[in-house]
N, C-alpha and C positions, 0 to 999 in steps of 0.2 A: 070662714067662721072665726070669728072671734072670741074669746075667753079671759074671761074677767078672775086672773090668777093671782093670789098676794104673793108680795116682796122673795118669801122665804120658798117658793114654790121652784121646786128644781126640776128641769126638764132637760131631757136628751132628746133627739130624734137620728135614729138612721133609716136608709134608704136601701131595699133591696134591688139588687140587679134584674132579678126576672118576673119584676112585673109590667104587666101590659098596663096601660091607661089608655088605650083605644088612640083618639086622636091626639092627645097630648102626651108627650113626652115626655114621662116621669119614672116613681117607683114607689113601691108599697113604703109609708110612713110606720114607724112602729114608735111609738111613746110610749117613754117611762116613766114612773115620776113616783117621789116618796114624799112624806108629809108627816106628821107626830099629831098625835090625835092620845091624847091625856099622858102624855110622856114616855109615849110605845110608838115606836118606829113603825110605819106602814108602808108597805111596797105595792104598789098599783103599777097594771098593763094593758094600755089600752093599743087596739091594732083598729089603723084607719085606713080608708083605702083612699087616700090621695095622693096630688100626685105635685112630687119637688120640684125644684129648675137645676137640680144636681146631674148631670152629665157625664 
């Protein structure tokens, strides 16, 4: 999946240990991400169930 993010878009991602992804070998993704929307700080959470090449 790709995502069409501007410049000033900050993202984290970490990876939890106990998750299963069946046949592929990964961990639960959790994204963060904040953005200003009329000069007010906005915090957003989004939780994805894919899976990293983090080991």
């Amino acid at each position: 999946m790709e995502l069409d993010l501007p410049s000033w878009y900050g993202l984290w991602c970490t990876c939890s240990v106990d998750f299963d992804c069946g046949l592929i070998d990964g961990h639960l993704i959790y994204i963060m991400y904040g953005w200003y929307d009329h000069g007010m700080l906005v915090y957003g959470l989004s939780l994805m169930y894919l899976c990293c090449n983090i080991v």
